[in-house]
MARDO-462069 format. One line per field, with one value per residue: residue number from 1; x, y, z of N, C-alpha, C in turn. Coordinates in Angstrom, 3 decimals, m for minus. Layout:
BEGIN
nr <- [NUM:...]
nx <- [X:...]
ny <- [Y:...]
nz <- [Z:...]
cax <- [X:...]
cay <- [Y:...]
caz <- [Z:...]
cx <- [X:...]
cy <- [Y:...]
cz <- [Z:...]
//
This chain:
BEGIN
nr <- [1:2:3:4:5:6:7:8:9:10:11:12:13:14:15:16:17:18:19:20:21:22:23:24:25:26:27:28:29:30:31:32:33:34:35:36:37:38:39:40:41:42:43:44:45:46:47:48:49:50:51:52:53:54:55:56:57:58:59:60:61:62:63:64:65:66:67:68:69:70:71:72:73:74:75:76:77:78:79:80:81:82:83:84:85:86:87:88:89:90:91:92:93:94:95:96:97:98:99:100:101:102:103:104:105:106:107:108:109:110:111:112:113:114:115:116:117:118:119:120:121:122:123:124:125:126:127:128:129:130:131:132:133:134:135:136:137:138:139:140:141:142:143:144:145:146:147:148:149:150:151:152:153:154:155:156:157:158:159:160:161:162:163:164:165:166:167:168:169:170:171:172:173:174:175:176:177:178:179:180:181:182:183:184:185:186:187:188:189:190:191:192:193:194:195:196:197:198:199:200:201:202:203:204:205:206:207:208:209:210:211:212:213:214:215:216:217:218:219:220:221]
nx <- [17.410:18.736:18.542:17.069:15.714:13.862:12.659:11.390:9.590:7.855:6.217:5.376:3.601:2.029:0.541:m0.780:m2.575:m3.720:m5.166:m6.389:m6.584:m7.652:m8.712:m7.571:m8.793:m11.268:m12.093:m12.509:m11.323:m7.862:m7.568:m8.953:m8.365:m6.186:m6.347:m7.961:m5.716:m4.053:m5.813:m5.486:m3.196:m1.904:m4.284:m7.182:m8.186:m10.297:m11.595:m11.065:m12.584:m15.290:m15.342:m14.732:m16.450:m18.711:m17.301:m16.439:m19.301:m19.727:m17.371:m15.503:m13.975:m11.383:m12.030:m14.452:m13.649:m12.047:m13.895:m15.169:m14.122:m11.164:m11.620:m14.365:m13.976:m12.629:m14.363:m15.532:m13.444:m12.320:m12.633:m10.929:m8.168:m5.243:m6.422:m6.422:m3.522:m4.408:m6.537:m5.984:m4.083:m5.303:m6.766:m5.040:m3.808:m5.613:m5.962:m4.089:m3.394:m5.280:m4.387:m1.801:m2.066:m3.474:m6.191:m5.897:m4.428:m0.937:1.144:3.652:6.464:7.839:6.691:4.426:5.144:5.434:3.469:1.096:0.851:1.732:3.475:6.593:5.300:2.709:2.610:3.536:1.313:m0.450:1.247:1.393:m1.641:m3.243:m2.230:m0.373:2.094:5.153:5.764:6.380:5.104:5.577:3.917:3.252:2.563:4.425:6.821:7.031:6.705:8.881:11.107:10.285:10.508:13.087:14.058:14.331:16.544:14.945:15.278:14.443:11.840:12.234:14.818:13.611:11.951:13.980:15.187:13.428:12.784:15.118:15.311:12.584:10.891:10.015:8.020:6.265:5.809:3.429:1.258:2.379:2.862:0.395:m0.735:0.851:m0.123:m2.513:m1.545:m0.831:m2.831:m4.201:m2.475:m0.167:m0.079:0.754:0.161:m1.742:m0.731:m0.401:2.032:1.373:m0.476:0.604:2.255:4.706:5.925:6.583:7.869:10.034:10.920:12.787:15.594:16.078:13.248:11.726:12.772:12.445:9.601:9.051:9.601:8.202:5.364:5.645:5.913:3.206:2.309]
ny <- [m4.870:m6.714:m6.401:m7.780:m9.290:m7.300:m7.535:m9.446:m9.274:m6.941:m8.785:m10.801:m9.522:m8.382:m10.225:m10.826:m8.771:m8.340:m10.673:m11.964:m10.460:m7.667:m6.654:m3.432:m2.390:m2.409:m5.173:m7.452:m9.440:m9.525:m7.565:m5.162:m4.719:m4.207:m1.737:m0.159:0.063:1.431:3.947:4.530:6.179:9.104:9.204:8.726:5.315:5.211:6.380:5.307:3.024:4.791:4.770:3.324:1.595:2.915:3.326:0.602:0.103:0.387:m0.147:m3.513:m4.621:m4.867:m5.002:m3.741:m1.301:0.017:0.707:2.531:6.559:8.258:10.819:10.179:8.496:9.841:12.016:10.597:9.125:11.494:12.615:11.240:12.814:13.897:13.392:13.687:12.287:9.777:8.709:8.632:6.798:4.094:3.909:3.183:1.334:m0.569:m1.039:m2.293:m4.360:m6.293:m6.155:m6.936:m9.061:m10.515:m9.697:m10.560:m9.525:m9.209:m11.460:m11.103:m8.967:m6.729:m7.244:m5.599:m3.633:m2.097:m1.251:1.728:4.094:2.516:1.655:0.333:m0.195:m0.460:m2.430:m4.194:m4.858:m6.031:m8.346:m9.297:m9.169:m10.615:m12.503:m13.786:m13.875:m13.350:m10.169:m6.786:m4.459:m0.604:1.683:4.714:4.485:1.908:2.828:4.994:3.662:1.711:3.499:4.555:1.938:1.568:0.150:0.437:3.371:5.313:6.973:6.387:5.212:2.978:2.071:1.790:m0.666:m2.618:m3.384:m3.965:m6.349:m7.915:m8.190:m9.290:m12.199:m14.545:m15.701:m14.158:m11.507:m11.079:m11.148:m9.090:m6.728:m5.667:m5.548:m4.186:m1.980:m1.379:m0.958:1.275:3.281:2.693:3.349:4.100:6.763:9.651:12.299:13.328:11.017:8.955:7.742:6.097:4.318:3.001:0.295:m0.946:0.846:2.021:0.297:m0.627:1.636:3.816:5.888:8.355:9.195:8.363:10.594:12.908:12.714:13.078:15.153:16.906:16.664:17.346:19.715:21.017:20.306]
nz <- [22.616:20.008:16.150:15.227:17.053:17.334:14.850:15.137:17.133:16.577:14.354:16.231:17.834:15.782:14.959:16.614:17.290:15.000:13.961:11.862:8.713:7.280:3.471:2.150:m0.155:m1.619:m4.245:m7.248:m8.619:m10.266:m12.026:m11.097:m8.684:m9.558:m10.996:m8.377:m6.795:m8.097:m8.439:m5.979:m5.460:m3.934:m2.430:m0.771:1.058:1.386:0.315:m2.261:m2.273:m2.612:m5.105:m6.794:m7.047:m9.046:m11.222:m11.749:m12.455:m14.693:m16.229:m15.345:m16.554:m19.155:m21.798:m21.367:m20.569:m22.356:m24.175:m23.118:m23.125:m21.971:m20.964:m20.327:m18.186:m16.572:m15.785:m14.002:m11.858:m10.824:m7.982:m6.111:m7.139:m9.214:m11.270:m14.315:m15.290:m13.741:m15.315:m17.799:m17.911:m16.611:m19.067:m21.031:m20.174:m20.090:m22.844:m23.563:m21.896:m23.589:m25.822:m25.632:m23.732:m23.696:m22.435:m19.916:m16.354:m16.356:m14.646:m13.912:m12.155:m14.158:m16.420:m15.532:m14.243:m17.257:m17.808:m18.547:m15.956:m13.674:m10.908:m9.235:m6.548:m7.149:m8.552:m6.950:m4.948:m6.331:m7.107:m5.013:m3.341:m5.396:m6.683:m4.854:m4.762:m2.967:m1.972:m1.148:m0.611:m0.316:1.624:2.895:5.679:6.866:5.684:7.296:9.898:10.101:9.532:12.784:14.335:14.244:12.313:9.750:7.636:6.684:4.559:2.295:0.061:m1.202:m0.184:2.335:1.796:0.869:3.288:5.030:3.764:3.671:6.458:7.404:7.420:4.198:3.956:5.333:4.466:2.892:4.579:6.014:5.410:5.244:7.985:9.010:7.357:8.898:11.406:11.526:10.682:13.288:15.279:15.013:14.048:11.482:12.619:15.774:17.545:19.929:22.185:24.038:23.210:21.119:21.226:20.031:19.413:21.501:23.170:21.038:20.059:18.282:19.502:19.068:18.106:20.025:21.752:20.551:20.481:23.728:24.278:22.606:23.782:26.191:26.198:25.811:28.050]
cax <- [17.064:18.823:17.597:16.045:15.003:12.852:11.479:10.402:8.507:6.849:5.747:4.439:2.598:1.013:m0.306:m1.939:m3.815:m4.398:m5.208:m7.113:m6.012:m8.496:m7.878:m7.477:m9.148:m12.766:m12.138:m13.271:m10.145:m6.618:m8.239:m10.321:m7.151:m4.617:m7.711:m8.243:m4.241:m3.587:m6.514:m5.210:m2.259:m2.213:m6.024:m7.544:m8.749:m11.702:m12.544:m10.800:m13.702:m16.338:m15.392:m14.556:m17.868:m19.055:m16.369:m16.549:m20.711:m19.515:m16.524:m14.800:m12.670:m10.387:m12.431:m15.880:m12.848:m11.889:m15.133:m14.914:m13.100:m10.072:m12.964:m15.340:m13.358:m11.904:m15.111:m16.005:m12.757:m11.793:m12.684:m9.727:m7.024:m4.657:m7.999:m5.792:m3.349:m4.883:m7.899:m4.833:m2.882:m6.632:m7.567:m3.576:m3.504:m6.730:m5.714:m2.345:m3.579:m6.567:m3.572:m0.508:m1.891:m5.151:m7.063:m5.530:m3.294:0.050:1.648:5.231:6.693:8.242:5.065:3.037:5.784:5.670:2.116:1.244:1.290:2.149:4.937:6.684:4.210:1.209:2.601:3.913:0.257:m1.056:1.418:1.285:m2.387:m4.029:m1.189:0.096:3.351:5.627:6.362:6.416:4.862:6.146:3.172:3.505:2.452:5.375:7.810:7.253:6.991:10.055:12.084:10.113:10.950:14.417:14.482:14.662:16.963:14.095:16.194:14.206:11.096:13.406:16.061:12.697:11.329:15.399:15.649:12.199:12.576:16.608:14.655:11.445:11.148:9.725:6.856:5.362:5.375:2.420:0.539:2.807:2.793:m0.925:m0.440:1.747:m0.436:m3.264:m1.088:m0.048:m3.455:m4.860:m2.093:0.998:m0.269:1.380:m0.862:m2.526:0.018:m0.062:2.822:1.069:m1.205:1.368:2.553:5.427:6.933:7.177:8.677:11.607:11.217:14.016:15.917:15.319:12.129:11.188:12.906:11.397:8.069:8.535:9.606:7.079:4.170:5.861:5.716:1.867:1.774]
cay <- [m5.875:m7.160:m5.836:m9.163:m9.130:m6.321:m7.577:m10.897:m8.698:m6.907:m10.332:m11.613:m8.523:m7.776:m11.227:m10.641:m7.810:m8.524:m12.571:m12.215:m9.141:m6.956:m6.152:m2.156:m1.808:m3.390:m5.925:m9.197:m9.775:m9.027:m6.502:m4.281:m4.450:m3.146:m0.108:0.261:0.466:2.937:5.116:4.819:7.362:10.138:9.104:7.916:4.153:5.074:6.984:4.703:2.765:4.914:5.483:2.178:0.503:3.671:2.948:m1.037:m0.188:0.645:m1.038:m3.676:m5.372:m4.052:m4.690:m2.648:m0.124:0.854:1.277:4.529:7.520:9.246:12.003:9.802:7.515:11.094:12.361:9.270:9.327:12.849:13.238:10.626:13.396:13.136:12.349:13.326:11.222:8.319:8.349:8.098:4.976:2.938:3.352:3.168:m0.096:m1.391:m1.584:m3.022:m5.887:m6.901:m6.364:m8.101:m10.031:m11.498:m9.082:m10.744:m9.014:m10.079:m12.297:m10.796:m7.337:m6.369:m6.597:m4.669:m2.247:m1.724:m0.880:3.217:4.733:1.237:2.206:m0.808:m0.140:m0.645:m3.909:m5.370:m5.115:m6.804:m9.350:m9.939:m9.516:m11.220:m13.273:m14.044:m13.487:m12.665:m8.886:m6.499:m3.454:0.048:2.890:5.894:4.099:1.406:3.830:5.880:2.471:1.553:3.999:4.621:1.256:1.473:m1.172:1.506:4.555:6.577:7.723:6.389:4.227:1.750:1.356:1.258:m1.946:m3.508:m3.388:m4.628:m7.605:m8.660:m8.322:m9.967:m13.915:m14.228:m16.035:m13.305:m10.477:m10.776:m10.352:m8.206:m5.338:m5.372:m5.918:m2.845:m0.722:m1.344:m0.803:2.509:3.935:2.742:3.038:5.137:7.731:10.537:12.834:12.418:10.454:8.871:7.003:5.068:3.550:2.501:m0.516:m1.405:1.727:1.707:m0.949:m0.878:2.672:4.628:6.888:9.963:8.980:7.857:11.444:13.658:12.989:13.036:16.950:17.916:16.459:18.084:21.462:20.664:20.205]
caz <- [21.617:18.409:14.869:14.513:17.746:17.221:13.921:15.735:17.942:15.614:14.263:17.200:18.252:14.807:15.100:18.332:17.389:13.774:13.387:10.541:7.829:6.093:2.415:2.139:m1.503:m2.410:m5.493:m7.053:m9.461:m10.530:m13.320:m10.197:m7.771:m10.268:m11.288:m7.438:m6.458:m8.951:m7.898:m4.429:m5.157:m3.343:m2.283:0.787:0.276:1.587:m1.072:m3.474:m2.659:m2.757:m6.825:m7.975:m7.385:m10.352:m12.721:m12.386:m13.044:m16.583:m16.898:m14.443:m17.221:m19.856:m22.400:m21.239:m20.133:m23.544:m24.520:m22.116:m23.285:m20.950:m20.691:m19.097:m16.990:m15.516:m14.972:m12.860:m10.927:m10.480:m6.820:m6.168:m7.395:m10.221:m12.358:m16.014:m15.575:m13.940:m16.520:m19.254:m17.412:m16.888:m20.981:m21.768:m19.803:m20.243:m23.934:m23.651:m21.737:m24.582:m27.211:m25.718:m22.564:m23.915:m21.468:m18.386:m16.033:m16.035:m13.110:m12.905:m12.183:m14.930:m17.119:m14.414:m14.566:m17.903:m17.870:m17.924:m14.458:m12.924:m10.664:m8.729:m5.338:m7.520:m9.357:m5.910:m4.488:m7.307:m7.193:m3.484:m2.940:m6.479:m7.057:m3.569:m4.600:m1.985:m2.087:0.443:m1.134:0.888:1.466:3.422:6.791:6.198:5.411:8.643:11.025:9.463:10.762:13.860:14.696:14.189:11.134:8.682:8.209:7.084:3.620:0.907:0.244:m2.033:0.887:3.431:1.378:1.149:4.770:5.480:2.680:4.384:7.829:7.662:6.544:3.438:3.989:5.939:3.251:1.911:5.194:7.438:5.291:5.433:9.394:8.967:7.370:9.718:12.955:11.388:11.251:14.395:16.651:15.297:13.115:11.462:13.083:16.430:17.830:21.087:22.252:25.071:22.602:20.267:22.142:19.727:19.015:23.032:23.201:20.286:18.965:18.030:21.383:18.991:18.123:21.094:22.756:20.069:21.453:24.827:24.359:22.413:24.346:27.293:25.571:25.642:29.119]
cx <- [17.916:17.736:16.198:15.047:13.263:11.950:10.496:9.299:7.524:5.889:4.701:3.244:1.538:m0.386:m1.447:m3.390:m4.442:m4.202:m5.604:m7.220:m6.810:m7.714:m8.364:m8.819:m10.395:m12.431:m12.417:m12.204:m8.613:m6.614:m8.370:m9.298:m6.289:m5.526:m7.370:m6.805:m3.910:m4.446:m6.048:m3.858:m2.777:m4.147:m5.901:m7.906:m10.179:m12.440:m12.678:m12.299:m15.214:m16.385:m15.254:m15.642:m19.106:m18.262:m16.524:m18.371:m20.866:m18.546:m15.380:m14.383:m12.097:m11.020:m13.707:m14.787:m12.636:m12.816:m15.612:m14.449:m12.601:m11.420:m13.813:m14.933:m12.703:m13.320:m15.556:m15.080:m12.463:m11.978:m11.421:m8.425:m6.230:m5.296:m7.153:m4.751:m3.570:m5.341:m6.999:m4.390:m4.360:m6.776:m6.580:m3.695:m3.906:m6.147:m4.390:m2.704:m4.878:m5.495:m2.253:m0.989:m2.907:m6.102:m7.011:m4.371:m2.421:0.425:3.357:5.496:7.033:7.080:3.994:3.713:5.601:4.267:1.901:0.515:1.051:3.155:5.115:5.933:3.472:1.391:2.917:2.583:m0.449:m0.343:1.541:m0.277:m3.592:m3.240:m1.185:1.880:4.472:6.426:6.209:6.221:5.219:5.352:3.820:3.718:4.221:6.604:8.213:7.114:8.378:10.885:12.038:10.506:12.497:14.839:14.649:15.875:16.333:14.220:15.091:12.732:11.457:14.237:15.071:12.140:12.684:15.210:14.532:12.490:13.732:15.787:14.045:11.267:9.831:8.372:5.899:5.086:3.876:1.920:1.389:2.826:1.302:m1.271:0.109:1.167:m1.833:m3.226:m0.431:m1.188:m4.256:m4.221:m0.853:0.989:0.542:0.938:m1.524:m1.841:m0.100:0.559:1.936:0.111:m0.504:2.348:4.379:6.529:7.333:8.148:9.796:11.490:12.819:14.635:15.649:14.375:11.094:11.530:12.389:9.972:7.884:8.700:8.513:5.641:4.652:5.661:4.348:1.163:1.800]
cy <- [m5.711:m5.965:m6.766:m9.644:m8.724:m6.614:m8.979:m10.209:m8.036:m7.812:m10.607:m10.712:m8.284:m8.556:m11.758:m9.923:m7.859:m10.525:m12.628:m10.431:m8.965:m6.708:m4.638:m1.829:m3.079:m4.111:m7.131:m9.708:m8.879:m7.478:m5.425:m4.025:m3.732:m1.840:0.424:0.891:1.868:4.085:5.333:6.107:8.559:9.982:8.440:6.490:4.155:5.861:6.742:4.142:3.048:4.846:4.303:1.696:1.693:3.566:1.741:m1.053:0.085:0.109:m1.739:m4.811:m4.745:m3.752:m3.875:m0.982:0.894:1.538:2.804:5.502:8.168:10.045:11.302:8.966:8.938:11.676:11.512:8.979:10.322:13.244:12.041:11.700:12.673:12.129:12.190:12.351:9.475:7.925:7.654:6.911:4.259:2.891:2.904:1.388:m1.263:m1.811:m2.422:m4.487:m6.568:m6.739:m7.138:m9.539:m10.762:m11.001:m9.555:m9.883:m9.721:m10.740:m12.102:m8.922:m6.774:m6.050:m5.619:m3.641:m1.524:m0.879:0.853:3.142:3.834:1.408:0.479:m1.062:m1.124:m2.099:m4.955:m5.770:m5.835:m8.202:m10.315:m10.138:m10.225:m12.497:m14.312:m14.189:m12.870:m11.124:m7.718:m4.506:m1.748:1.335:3.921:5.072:3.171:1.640:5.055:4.937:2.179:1.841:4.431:3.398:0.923:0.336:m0.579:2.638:5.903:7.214:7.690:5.052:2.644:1.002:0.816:m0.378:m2.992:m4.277:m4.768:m6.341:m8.515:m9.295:m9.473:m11.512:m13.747:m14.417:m15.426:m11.988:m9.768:m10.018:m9.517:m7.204:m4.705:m4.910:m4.382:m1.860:m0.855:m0.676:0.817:3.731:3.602:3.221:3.887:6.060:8.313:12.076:12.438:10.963:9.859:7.456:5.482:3.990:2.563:1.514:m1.315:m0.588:2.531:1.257:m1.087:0.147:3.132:5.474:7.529:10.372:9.178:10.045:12.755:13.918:13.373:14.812:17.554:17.683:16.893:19.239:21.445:20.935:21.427]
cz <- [20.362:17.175:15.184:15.245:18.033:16.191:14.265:16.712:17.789:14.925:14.692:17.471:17.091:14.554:15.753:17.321:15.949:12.673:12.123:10.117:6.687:4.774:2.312:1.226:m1.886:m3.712:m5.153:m7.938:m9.996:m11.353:m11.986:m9.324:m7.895:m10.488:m9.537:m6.502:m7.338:m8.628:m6.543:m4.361:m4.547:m3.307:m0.959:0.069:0.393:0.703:m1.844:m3.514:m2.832:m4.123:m7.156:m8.057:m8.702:m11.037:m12.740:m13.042:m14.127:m16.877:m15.548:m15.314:m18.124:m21.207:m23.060:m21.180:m21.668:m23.908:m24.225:m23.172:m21.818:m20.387:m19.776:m18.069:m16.220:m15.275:m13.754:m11.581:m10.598:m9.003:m6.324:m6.648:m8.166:m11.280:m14.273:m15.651:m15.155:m14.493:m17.827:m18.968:m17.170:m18.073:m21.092:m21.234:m20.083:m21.971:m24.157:m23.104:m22.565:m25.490:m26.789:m24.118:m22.493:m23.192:m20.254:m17.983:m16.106:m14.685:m12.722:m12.999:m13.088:m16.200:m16.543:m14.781:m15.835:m18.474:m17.551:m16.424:m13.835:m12.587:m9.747:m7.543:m5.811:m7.862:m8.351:m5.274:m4.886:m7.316:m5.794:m3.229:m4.212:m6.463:m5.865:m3.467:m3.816:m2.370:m0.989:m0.355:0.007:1.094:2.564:5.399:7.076:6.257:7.013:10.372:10.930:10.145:12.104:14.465:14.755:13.292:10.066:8.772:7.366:4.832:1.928:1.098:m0.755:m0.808:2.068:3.192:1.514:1.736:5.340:4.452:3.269:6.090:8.421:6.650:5.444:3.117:4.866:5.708:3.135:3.465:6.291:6.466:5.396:6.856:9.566:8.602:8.697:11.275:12.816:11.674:12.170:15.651:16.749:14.016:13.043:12.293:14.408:17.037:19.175:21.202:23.151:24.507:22.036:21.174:21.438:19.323:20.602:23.467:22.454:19.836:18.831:19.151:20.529:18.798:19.211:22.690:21.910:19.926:22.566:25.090:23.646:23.128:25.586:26.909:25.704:26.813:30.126]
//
């Protein structure tokens, strides 16, 4: 198969098995999405959401947020990891958008970016899944389909999003990276791996990919 081949096949297949695409992160607005993305660093989501629905029960806009102190918005998230400085980038932010953005989030990247610990991930999620802005945000899963599929070369999660953005048509962004992370942990984990499940990284993986499994699950046997 073609590159392009392969990313039409991805496509089709993701479509199969995922018609209709969960959202990762519990929210009800642009405000609760950008909070819930940023807690997602280095976090499970499933934990994101066990914590946000106790921080939005004291503050799920910018301007109950302030109201907080760092101190108590980190006691409230701290089992999420990286509780000091996320606690700092939620007050830091929360006030920036009640002093330059009228207490709405912004709607382009460059303002998201500029926001504390708003890295370009966090602001593409926001502007792909609040927004609907086409962006093609690049997590861990993503990043390791990528080059298991042979559409990546693995190097960087900048050059992984490129590739993926030249690749994939544009109007299918928003939901194939969602598609993408879904198919990463059901079917081609980092961890717990089994090829025969994984029906697409069968099908177009990588030969070293594809021959650096078959030796170590022979070593097994």
């Amino acid at each position: 198969m073609t590159k392009q081949e392969r990313a039409t096949f991805v496509i089709n297949t993701l479509n199969e098995i995922y018609p209709e695409i969960p959202i990762p992160l519990n929210h009800k607005d642009a405000y609760t999405l950008l909070i819930a993305v940023l807690l997602s660093a280095q976090c499970t989501d499933v934990r994101v959401n066990q914590i946000t629905p106790l921080l939005f029960a004291k503050a799920d806009n910018p301007y109950d947020m302030v109201e907080l102190t760092v101190e108590e918005i980190q006691d409230i998230i701290r089992p999420c990891g990286l509780s000091p400085m996320k606690s700092k980038g939620i007050y830091g932010l929360s006030k920036i958008l009640i002093e330059e953005h009228g207490g709405e989030v912004p709607q382009s990247f460059e303002a998201l970016e500029k926001l504390p610990a708003v890295g370009h991930k966090t602001a593409s999620v926001v502007m792909s899944q609040a927004f609907g802005v086409p962006a093609f945000p690049v997590d861990t899963h993503i990043h390791r389909l990528m080059y298991r599929w042979n559409l990546s070369n693995g190097k960087s999660v900048v050059q992984t999003e490129k590739d993926a953005k030249n690749i994939f048509p544009k109007e299918s962004w928003n939901n194939l990276h969602l598609q993408i992370i879904w198919y990463g942990r059901e079917y081609s984990p980092a961890r717990g791996w089994d090829l025969e499940k994984d029906i697409i990284t069968k099908t177009i993986g990588r030969k070293s990919v594809l021959e650096e499994y078959i030796r170590k699950t022979s070593r097994l046997i």
